[in-house]
N, C-alpha and C positions, 0 to 999 in steps of 0.2 A: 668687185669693189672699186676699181681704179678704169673708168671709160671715157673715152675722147668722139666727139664727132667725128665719126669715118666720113661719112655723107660731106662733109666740108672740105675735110683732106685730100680726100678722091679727086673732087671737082676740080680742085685748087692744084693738084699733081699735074689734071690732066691740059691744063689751063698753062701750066709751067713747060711742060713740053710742047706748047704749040707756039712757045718764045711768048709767051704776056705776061706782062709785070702781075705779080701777086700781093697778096699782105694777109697772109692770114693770123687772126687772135692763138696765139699759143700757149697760152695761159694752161686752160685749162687741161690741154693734152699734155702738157709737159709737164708739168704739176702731178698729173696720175700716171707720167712713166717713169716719175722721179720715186713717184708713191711706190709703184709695184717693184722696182726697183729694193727699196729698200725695205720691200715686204719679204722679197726673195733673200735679200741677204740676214735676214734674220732667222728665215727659214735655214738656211744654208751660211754659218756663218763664218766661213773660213777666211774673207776679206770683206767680213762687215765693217770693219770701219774706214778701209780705204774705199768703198762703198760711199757709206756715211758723210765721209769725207767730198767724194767727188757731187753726190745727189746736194749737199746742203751748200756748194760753193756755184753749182749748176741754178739753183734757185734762186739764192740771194744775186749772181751775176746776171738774170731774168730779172729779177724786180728792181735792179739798179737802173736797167735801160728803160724800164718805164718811170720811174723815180725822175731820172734824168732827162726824159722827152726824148727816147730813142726807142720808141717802141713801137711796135708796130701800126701802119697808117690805118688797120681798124675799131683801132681802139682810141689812136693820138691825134687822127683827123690826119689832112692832108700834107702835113708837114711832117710826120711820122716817117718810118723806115718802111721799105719794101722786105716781103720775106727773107731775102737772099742779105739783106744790109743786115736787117737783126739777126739775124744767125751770126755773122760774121763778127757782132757786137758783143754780144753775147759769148761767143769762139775766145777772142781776145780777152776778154772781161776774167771770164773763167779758165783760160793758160795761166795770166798772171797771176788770181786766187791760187791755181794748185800749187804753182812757182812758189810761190812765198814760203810751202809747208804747212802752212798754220791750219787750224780745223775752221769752219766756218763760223761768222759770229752772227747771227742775224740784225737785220737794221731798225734800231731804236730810231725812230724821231725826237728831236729834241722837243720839249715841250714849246710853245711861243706863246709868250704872256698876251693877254685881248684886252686891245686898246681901247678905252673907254668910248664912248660915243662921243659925236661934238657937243650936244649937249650937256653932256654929264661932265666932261671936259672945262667948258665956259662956266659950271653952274657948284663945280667943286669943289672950290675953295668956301662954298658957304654952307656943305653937310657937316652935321656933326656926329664924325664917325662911329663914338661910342654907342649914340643914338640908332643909329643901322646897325652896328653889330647884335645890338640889343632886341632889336625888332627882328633881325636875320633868326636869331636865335630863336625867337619866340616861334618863330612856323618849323624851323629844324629841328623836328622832334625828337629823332631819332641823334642829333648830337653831332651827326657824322660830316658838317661841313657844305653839304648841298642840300638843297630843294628836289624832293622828288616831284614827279607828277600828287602823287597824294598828299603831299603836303604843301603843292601849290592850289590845289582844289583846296582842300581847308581853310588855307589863307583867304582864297578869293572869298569863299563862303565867310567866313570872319569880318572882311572887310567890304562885304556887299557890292563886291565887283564880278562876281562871276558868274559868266553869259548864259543868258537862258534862253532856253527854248522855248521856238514861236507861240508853242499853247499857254503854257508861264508867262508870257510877256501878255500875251492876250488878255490872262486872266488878273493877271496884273493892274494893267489898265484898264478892267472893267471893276477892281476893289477901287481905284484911286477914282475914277470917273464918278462911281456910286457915292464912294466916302465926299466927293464934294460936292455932289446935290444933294446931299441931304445938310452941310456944312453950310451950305447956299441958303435950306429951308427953313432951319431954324433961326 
């Protein structure tokens, strides 16, 4: 269940003993030795949760250094950490987690409100809001505050904005082209 590119590790080992700088993505491998990890301690559960404890302050101290732009240079670009730096980031990150005691919390992002366009911005003080709430409402079928994809289809279909395809459009404009020669002949 829990597998890492060996094939990358290998190369990347043997690259490390010949003295050249590395970077390798370790995401994924550490992620599934956190995983087996905490597969065994469940199996075996006589320090499942100092377990628990070390696997879930080991991941969240991993995703803080890419969070933070200290993460590895093949993932962060060239400005990134070299293998040996993220390790070490990482190292510290997670002494001072376990220091603390505390069990690990993982990292909420806070929500950030989306700033209106310039447009909408310059042009805002002249919607009236109830008016859009009313209309929002009317394609929000389901009540729950967003527009799905299906319920943005229906909208467009409603409001004879939604994009057709080339045969449609062709056949379109051979109803309209029709409908006015004969508008023409009478």
């Amino acid at each position: 269940e829990f597998e890492a590119s060996h094939g990358t590790v290998a190369d990347l080992w043997y690259a490390h003993q010949r003295g050249e700088e590395t970077s390798m993505n370790p995401l994924g491998m550490v992620v599934a030795l956190l995983g087996a990890m905490e597969h065994a301690a469940v199996l075996h559960p006589a320090n499942k949760e100092d377990i628990f404890r070390w696997t879930g302050h080991c991941r969240e101290a991993m995703y803080k250094a890419f969070r933070t732009g200290n993460g590895t240079r093949d993932l962060s670009g060239p400005e990134g950490l070299t293998t040996e730096q993220f390790v070490k980031y990482v190292g510290d990150e997670l002494a001072t987690r376990m220091a603390s005691g505390e069990m690990p919390v993982p990292f909420v992002p806070e929500e950030v409100a989306a700033t209106p366009s310039k447009k909408l911005r310059r042009q805002y003080e002249h919607i009236d809001e109830e008016a859009m709430k009313a209309f929002f409402d009317r394609f929000d079928t389901d009540g729950n505050g967003d527009i799905s994809f299906e319920e943005f289809v229906e909208m467009t279909l409603d409001l004879s904005i939604a994009p057709l395809k080339k045969e449609a459009v062709k056949e379109h404009e051979k109803k309209v082209a029709t409908k006015g020669t004969r508008e023409g002949s009478s």
